[in-house]
C-alpha positions in Angstrom: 35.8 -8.4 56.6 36.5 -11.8 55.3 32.5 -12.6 54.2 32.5 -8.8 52.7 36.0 -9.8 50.3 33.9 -12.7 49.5 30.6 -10.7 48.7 33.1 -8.4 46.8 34.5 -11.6 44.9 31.5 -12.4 43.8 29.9 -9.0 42.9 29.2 -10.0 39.2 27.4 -13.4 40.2 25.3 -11.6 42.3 24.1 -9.1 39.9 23.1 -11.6 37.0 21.0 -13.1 40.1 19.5 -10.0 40.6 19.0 -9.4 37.4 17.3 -12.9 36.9 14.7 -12.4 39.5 13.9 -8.9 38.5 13.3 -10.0 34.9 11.3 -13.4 35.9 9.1 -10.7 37.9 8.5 -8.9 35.0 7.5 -11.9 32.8 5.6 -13.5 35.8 3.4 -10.3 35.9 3.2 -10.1 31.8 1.8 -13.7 31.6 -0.4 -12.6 34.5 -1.6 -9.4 32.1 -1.0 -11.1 29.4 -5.0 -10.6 27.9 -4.2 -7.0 28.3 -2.8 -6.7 25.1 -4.7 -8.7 23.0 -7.7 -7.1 24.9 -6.6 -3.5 23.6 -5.9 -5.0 20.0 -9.8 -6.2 20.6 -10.9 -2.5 20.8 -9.2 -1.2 18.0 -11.1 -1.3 14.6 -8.4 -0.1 12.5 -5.2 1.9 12.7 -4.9 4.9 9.8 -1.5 6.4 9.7 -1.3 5.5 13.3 -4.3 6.4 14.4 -7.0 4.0 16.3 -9.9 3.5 15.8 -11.7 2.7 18.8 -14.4 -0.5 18.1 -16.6 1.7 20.9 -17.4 5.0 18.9 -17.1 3.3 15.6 -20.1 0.8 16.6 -21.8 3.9 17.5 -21.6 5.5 14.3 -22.7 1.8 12.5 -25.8 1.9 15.1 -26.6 5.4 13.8 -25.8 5.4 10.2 -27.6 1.5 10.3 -30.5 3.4 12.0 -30.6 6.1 9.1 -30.6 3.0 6.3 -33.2 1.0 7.8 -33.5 -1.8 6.1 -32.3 -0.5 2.5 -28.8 -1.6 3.7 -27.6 -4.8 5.4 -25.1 -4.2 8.8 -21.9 -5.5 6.6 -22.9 -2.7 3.8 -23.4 -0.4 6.8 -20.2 -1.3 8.3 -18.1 -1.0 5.4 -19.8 2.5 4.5 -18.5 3.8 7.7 -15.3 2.5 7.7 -14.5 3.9 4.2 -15.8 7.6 6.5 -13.6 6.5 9.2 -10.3 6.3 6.8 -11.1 9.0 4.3 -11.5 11.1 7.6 -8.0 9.9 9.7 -6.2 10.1 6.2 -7.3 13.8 6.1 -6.8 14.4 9.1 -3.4 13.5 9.0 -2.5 15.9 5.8 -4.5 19.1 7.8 -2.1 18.4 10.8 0.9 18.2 8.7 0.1 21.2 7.2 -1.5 22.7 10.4 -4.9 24.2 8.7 -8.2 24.5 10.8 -11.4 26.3 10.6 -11.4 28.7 13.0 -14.5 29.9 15.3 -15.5 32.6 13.3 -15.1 30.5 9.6 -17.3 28.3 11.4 -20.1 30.8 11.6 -19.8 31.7 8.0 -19.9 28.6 7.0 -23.2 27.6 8.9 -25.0 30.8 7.4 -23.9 29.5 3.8 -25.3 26.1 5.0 -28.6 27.1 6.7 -28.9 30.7 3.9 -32.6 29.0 3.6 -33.7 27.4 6.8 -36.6 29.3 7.5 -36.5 28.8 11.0 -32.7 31.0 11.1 -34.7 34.1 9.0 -36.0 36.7 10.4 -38.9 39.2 9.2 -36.7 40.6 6.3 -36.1 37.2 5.2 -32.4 37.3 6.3 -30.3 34.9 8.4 -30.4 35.5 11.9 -27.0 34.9 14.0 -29.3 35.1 17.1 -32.1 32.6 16.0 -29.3 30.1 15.5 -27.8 31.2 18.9 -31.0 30.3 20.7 -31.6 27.1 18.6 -28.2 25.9 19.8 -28.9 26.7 23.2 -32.5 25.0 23.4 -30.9 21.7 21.4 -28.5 21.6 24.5 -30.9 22.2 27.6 -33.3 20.0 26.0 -32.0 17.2 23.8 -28.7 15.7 24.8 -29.6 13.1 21.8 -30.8 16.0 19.4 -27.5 18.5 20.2 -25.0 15.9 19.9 -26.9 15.8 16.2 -25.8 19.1 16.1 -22.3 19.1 17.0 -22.2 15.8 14.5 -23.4 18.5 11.8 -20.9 21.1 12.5 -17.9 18.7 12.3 -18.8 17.4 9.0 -19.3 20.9 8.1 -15.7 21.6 9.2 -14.2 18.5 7.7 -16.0 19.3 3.9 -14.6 22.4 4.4 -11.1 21.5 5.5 -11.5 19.1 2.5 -12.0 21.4 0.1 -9.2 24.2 1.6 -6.8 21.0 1.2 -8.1 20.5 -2.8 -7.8 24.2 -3.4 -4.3 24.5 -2.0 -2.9 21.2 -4.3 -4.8 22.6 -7.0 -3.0 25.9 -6.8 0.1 24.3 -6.7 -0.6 22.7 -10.3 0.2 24.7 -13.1 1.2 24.1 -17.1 4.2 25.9 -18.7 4.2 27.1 -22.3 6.6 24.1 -22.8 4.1 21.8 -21.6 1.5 23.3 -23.7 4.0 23.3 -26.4 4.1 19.3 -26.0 0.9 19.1 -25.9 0.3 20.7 -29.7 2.9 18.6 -30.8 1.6 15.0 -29.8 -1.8 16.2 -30.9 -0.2 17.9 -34.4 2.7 16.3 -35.4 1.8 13.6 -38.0 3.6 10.6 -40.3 2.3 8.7 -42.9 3.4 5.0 -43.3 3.6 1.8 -45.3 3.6 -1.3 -43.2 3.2 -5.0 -43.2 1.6 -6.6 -40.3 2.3 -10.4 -39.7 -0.9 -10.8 -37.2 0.0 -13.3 -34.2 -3.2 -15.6 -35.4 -0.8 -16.3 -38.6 0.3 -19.0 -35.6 -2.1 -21.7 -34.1 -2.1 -21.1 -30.7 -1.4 -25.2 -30.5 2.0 -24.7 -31.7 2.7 -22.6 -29.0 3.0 -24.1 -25.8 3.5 -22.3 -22.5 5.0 -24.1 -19.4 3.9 -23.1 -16.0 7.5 -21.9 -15.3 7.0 -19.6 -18.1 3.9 -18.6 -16.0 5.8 -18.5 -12.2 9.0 -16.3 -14.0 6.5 -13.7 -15.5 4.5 -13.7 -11.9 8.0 -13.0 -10.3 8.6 -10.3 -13.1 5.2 -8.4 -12.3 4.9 -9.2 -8.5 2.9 -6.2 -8.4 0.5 -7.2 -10.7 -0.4 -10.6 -8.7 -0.4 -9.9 -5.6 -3.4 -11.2 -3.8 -5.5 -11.3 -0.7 -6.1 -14.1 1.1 -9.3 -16.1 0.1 -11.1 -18.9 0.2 -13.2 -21.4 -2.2 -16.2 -23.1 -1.9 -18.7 -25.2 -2.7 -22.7 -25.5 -1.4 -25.7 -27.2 -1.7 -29.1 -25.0 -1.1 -32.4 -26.5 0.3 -35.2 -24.2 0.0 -38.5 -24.2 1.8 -40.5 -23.4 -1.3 -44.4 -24.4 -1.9 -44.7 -27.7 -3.2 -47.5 -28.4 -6.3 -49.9 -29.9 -3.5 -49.4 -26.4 -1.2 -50.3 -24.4 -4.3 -53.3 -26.7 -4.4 -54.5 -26.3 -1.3 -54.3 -22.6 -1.1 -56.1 -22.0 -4.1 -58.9 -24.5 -2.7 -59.0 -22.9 0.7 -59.4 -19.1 -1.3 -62.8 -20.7 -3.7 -64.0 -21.9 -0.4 -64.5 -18.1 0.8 -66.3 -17.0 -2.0 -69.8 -19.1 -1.5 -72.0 -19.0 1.4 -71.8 -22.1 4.0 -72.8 -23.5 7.2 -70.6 -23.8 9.8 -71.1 -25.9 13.5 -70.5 -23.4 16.1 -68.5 -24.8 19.2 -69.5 -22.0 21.6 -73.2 -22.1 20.9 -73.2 -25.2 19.7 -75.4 -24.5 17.0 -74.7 -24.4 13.3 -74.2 -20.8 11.8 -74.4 -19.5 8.6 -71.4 -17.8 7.2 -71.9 -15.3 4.3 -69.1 -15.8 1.7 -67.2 -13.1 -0.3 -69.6 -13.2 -3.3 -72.5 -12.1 -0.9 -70.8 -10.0 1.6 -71.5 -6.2 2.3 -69.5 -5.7 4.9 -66.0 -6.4 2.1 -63.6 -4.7 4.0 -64.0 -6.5 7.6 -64.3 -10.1 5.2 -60.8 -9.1 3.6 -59.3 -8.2 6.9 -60.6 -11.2 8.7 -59.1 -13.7 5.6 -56.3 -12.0 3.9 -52.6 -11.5 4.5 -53.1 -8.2 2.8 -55.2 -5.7 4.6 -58.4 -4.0 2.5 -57.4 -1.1 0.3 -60.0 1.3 -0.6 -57.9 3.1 -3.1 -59.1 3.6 -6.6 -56.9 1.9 -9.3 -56.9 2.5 -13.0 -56.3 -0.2 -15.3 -52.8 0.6 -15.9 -52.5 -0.1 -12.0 -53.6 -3.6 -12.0 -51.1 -6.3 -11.7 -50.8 -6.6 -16.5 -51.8 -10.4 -16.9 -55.1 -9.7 -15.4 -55.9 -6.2 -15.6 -58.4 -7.0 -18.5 -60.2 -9.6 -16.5 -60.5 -7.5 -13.6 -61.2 -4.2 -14.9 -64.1 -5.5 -17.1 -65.9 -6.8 -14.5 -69.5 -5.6 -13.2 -69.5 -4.5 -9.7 -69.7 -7.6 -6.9 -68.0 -9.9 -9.8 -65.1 -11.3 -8.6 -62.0 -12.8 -10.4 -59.9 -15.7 -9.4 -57.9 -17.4 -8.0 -54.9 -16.1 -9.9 -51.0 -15.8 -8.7 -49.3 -12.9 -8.3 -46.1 -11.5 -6.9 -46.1 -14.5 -4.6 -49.4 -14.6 -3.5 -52.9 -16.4 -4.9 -55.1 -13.6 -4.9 -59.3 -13.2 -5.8 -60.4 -9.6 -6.6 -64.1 -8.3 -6.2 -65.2 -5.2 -7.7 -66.7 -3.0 -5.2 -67.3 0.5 -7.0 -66.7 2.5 -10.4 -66.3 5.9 -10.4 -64.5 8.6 -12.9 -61.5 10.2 -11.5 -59.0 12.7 -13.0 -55.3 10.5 -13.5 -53.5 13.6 -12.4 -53.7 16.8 -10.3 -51.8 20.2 -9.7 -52.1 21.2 -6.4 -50.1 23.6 -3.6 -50.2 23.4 0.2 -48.8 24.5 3.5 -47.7 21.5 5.8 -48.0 22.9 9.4 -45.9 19.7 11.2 -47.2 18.7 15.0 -45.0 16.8 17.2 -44.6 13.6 16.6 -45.9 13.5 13.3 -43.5 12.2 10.9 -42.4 15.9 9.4 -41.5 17.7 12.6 -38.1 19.2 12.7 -36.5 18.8 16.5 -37.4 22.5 16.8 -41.5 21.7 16.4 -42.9 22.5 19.7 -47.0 23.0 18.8 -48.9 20.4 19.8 -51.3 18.8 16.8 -54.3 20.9 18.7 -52.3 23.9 18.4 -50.8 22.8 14.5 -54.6 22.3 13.9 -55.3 25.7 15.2 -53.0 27.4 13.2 -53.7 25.6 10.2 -57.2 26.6 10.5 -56.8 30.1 10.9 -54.6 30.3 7.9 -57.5 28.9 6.4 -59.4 31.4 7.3 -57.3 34.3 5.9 -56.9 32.4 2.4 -60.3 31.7 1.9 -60.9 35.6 1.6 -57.7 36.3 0.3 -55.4 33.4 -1.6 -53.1 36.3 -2.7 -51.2 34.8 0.8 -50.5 31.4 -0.1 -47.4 32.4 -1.2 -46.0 34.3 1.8 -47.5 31.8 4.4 -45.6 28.8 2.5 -42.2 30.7 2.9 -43.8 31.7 6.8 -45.1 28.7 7.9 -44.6 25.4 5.5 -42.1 22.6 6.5 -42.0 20.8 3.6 -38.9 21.8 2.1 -39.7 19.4 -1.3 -42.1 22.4 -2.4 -41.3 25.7 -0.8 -39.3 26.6 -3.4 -42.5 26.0 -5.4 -44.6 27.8 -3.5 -45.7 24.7 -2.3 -46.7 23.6 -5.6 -46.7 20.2 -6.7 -47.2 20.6 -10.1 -49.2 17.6 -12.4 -48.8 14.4 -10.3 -50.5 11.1 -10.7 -53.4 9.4 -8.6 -52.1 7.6 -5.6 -48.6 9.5 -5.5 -49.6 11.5 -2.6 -50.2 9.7 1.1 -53.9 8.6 1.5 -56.2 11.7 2.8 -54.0 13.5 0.4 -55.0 11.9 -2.5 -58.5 11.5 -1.4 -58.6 15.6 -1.0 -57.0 16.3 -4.6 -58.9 13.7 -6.9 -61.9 14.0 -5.2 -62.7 17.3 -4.7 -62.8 19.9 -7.7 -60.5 22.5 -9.4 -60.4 25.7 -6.4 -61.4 23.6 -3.6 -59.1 24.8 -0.2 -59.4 22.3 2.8 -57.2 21.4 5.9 -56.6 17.8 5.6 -54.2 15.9 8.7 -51.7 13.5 7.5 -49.0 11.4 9.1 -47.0 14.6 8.2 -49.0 16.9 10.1 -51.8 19.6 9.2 -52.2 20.7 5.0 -53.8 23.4 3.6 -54.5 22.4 0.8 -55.5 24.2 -3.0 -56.8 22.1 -5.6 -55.4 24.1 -8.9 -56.2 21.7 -11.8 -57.1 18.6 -12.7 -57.3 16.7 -15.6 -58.3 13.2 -17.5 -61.1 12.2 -16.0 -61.3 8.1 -16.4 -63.0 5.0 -15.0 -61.4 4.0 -11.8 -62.6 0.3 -9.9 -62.6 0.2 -6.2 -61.1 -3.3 -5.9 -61.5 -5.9 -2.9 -59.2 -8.4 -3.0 -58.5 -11.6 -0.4 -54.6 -12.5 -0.4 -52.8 -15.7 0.8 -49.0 -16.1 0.0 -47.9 -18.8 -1.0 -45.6 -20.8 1.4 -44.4 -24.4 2.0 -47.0 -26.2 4.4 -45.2 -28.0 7.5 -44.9 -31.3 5.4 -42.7 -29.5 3.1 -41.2 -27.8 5.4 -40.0 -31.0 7.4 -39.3 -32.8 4.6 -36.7 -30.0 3.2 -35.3 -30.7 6.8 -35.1 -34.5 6.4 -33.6 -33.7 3.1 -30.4 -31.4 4.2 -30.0 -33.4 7.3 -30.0 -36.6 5.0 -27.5 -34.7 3.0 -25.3 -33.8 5.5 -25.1 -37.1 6.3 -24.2 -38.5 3.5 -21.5 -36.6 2.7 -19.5 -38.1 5.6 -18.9 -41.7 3.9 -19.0 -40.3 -0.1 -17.8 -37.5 -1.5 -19.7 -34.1 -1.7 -20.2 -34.3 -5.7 -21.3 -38.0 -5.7 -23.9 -37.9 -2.8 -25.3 -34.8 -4.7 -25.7 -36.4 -7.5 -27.2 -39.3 -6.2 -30.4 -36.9 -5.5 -29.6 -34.9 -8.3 -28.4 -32.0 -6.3 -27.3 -28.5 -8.1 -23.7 -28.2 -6.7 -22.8 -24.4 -7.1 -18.7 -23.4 -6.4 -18.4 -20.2 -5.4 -14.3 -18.9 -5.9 -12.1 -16.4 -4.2 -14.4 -15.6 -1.4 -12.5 -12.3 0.7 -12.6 -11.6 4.3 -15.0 -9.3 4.2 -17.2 -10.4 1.6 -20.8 -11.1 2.3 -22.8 -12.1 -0.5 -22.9 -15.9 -1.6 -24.1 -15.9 -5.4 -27.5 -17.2 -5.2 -28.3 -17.2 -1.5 -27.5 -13.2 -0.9 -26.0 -11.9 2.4 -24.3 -14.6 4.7 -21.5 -13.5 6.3 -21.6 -16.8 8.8 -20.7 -18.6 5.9 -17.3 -16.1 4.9 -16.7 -16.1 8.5 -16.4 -20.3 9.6 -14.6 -20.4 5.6 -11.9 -18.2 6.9 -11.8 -19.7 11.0 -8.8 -21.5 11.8 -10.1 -24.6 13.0 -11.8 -25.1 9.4 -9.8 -27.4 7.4 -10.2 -28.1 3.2 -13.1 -30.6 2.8 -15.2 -29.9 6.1 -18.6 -29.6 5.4 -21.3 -27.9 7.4 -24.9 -26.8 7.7 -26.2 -23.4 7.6 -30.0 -21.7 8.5 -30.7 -19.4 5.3 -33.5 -17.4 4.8 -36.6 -19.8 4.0 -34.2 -23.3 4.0 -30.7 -24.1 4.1 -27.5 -24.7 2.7 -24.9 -27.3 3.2 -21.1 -26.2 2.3 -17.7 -27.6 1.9 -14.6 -26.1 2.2 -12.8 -26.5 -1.2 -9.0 -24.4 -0.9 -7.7 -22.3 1.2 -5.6 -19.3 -0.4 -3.1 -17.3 1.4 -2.3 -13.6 0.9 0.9 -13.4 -1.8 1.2 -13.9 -5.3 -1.3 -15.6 -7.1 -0.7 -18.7 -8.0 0.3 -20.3 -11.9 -3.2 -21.8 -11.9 -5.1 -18.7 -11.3 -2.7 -16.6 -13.2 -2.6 -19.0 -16.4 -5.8 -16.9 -17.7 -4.6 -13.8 -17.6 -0.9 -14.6 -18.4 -1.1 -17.3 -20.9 -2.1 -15.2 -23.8 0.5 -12.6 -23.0 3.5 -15.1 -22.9 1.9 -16.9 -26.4 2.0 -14.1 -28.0 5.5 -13.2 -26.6 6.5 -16.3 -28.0 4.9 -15.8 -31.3 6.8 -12.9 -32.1 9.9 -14.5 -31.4 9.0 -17.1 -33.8 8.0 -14.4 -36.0 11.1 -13.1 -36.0 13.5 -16.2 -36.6 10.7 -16.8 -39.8 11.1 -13.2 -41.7 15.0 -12.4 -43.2 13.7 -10.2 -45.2 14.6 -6.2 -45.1 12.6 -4.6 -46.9 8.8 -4.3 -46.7 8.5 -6.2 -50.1 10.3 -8.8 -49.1 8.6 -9.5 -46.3 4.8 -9.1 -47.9 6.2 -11.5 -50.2 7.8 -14.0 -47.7 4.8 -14.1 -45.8 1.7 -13.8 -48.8 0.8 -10.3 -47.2 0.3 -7.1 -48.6 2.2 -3.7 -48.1 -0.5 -1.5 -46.5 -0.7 2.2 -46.0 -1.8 4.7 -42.8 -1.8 8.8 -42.9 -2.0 11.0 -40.7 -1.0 9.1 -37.4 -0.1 10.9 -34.6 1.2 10.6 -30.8 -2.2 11.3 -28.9 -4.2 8.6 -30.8 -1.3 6.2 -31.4 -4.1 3.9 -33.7 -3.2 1.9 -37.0 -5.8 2.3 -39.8 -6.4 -1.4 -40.6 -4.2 -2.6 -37.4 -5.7 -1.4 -34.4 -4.0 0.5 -31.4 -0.1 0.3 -31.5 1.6 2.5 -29.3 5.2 1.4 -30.0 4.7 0.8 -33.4 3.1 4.4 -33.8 5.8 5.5 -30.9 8.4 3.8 -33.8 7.5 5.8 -36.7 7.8 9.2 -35.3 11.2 7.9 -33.9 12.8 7.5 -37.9 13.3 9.6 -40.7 11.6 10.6 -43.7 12.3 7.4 -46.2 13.7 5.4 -43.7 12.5 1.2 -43.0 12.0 -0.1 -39.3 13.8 -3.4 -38.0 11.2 -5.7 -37.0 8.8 -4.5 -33.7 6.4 -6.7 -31.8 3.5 -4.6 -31.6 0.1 -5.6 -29.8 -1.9 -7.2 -32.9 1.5 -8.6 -34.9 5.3 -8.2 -36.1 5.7 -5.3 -38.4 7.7 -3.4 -40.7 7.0 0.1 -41.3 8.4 2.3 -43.8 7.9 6.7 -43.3 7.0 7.9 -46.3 6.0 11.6 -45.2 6.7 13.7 -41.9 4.6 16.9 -41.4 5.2 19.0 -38.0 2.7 20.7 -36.2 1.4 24.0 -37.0 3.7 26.5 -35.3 1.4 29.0 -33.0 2.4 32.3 -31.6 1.7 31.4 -28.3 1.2 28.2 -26.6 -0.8 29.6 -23.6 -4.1 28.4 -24.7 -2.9 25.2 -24.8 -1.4 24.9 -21.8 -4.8 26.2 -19.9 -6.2 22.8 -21.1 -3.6 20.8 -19.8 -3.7 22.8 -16.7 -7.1 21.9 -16.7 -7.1 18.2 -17.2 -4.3 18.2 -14.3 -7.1 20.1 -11.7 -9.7 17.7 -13.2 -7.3 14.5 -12.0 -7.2 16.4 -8.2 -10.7 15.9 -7.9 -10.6 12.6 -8.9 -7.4 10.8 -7.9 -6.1 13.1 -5.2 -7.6 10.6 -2.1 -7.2 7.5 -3.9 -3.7 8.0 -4.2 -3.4 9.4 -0.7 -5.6 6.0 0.6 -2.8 4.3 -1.3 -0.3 6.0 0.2 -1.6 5.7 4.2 -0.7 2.7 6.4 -3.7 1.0 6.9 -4.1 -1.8 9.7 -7.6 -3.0 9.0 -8.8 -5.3 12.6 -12.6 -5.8 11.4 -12.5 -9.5 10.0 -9.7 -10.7 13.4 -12.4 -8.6 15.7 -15.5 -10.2 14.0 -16.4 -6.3 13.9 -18.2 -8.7 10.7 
């Protein structure tokens, strides 16, 4: 009994025991977890309105979207196109679930016959959409294509989404409406109108030297506008670029090793050991297997016209007999020599119409394309067959059969188009048959039938041969511009970053303000390695280092470092400088000018008393002065005959007199009016109604703390 009293005594120590070793648990097995949370932060992209953004399915939307753009975009243009999906879609997402709107099954189905009204392969016979040919399409997609159906789902939601999108538009739209009032206001800020006398004192009447503006002047208008100057965080810099570009003696020595194709010579063979004689360019027949076997550009047997010669040497080339050649001459960073190989006439444009019949895997077929190319060459030739005895068909077997959707709605016309628009065996068909000529002709598109229906311009045309080398550094050059930024480098560890530049008379080029998520560097184009070590932790102001850029490199210092806040006095000085001078001018404007009446003051200040009609609220503008709101704002505010105090307007100090006031036109009803402003209010929806929503949304953006960039 006694220990129990005891325990009993000390029932409270006991517990905050307890209590200690349950909580040290608890910590103990958070430390030991502790990655866990900076492992989920890891895998979130971005949080919309708190919603993630998992980095797993967004990288599969970059992969596809990057796949789609090829090489037309770079992966940070492709990553920041789908993030800007990602939140315009979560931030609409978030309003249809407040306002619990969704497109039901059977709007679905509507909306995909609106969508696919002229997909030939969802008509049937009557040239109506068939709900059953899309059914089976569906079906097949799934059973056979797990790549190609989740394609189609893809579709359907961003079917659903545009329409949700444009439910959630119509529904704010019908909530904006104008009253007669409104329209009432309208008419009167458009027709109510004063005429003045004024004198303006213009702010240049004071040098800008007599004004001086202190950087507190700056910081207290900065704290006044904080909303003006707030900033992201960024970072300057400064670089030096070292480009492998062809030295004088590399230009030289590619334009010798081009003349020394063009003659014949004799060459020791160290197979056969015996010399060989080598035919040069200038004798060759065999021109196309020459060019292949010595150019970086492969033989092109196209015709070109003049016009399609490269223009400071079209003359030289096109004049020349056939087997003359011309050279060696630069162009578009290459030394080039041209031989003549043929003249011919050819028409400079052609009408034509075709039927593309698509095989699979040529570069037309639809994931519903199941001939074969025997079997798309077998079809195309019995169409043939019918249109050669009756071309009354072409019509109806473009609409039946055709997958080029570019010209269907032409009939498969293409109406007058140049030479060399059309792929290859294309072209060669349409310019080099004759007007009525029908053929089959098998592109990388598939199988077309083709009808030649005009032609027209016939004009000489040169078949031209020409050997290519680009010009690049040699490896001399190229080591050297690698002794050079190494040597660089280097020296910028014992003297500063300007002085060993100009030492060698080095281009030092600042670049300001980099963000985050920037990519470009002015002058060296898309380097996000550089944004990314500018903004790392470990990268202090003043470190310098090296960087591998397409054909050199480039060797950059960190200048400043600029957190996220207000701007600071220096940056803001341009902006705000001019707005507190001329603050401070009008002050000093004011203590100059006693004077109450307009007189007065044109004659304390050698000015003139000047004269505007007709202003008006809408287009508050100043004959002779410029825009001035308040000043015009002023006017309408006083009486027939009445004289202003002194206003600061945007241009000067002035003193206006009203010397007439003339209402608006009274109308019988204001409804007309007050459609237009209705109008105007549905025109902002379209064009402000997400951007103030965007503005509006919490938005945790994780790419740059991921390196999602």
């Amino acid at each position: 009994m006694a220990v129990l009293n005891k325990i009993r005594q000390r029932s409270l120590f006991l517990i905050v025991v307890i209590a200690l070793a349950l909580f040290s648990f608890v910590l103990a097995d958070l430390f030991k977890n502790g990655n866990a949370f900076s492992a989920k932060s890891q895998n979130i992209v971005a949080t919309i309105n708190g919603k993630d953004i998992s980095r797993e399915e967004f990288m599969q939307k970059v992969e596809a979207a990057q796949r789609q753009a090829g090489s037309n975009a770079t992966s940070s243009q492709v990553i920041n196109q789908v993030f800007e999906q990602e939140v315009r879609q979560a931030i609409m997402e978030n309003q249809f679930e407040k306002l619990g709107i969704s497109i039901e099954k059977d709007q679905m189905r509507d909306l995909l016959k609106t969508a696919l009204a002229s997909s030939p392969e969802f008509l049937n016979e009557a040239g109506m959409f068939d709900e059953n040919k899309l059914n089976e399409y569906i079906a097949n997609l799934k059973e056979t294509s797990a790549e190609g159906y989740q394609g189609w789902v893809n579709y359907e939601k961003s079917i659903a989404a545009n329409a949700l999108q444009q439910n959630y538009f119509n529904m704010v739209k019908a909530g904006l409406t104008a009253t007669l009032k409104e329209g009432e206001l309208e008419h009167k800020l458009d027709g109510n109108k004063v005429d003045i006398t004024y004198v303006q004192i213009p702010y240049t009447s004071i040098d800008d030297a007599k004004v001086k503006v202190e950087k507190s002047d700056i910081s207290n208008y900065i704290e006044k506008h904080k909303k003006q100057f707030e900033v992201e965080a960024s970072r300057d810099i400064k670089f030096v670029q070292f480009n492998e570009v062809a030295s004088d003696a590399d230009e030289k020595a590619i334009k010798e090793s081009l003349k020394s194709l063009l003659k014949d010579k004799v060459e020791y063979n160290e197979v056969s050991k015996n010399n060989e004689a080598i035919v040069g360019f200038l004798n060759t027949d065999n021109n196309e297997n020459f060019i292949n076997s010595n150019s970086d550009i492969k033989f092109d047997s196209r015709y070109l016209f003049k016009s399609d010669l490269p223009a400071s040497v079209a003359d030289s080339i096109y004049n020349l007999n056939v087997g003359k050649t011309y050279g060696p001459y630069k162009d578009n960073g290459y030394f080039k020599i041209s031989k003549v190989l043929a003249v011919k006439q050819i028409p400079d444009s052609a009408k034509v119409r075709h039927i593309l019949i698509p095989f699979l895997g040529s570069q037309s077929a639809s994931p519903d394309v199941v001939q074969t190319e025997a079997q798309a060459k077998a079809t195309a030739d019995s169409l043939l067959a019918v249109l050669k005895t009756d071309r009354s068909k072409f019509s109806e077997f473009v609409t039946a059969y055709s997958s080029d959707q570019g010209s269907v709605n032409n009939e498969g016309r293409y109406d007058w188009h140049p030479y060399n628009s059309m792929v290859p065996e294309f072209n060669d068909f349409e310019f080099e048959g004759k007007t009525g000529d029908l053929g089959v002709v098998k592109t990388v598109f598939g199988f077309h039938i083709i009808e030649i229906e005009g032609q027209k311009n016939s004009k000489k045309a040169i078949q031209v041969g020409t050997i290519a080398r680009k010009i690049e550094p040699s490896e001399e050059t190229v080591d050297k511009v690698f002794r050079d930024a190494s040597n660089f480098e280097i020296a910028v560890e014992s003297k500063s970053f300007e002085a060993a530049a100009k030492e060698k008379k080095y281009e030092v080029r600042p670049v300001n303000k980099l963000k985050i998520l920037d990519e470009n560097i002015p002058g060296v184009g898309s380097q996000r390695p550089i944004v990314r070590w500018a903004f790392e932790e470990d990268s202090k102001v003043g470190d310098v280092k090296r960087f591998n850029v397409t054909n050199g490199y480039v060797i950059a210092q960190l200048v400043a470092k600029h957190k996220e806040g207000l701007m600071s006095v220096e940056d803001a000085s341009i902006t705000v400088t001019p707005i507190i001078r001329k603050e401070k001018k009008a002050e000093m404007i004011r203590k100059q000018v006693t004077a109450t009446s307009l007189e007065g003051v044109a004659k304390a200040k050698n000015l003139t008393v000047q004269t505007a009609t007709g202003l008006n609220m809408k287009n508050p503008t100043i004959s002779g002065a410029g825009r001035e709101p308040l000043v015009v704002g002023a006017a309408f505010g006083l009486k027939e005959g009445k004289t202003s105090k002194l206003i600061d307007g945007v241009n000067g100090v002035y003193m206006i007199k009203v010397t007439k006031v003339e209402p608006a036109v009274k109308l019988d009803s204001y409804q007309a009016v007050a459609n237009r402003v209705e109008q105007q209010k549905l025109n902002v929806v379209t064009s402000k109604l997400y951007a103030a929503l965007k503005e509006a949304a919490e938005i945790e953006d994780n790419r740059a703390k991921n390196q999602i960039q």
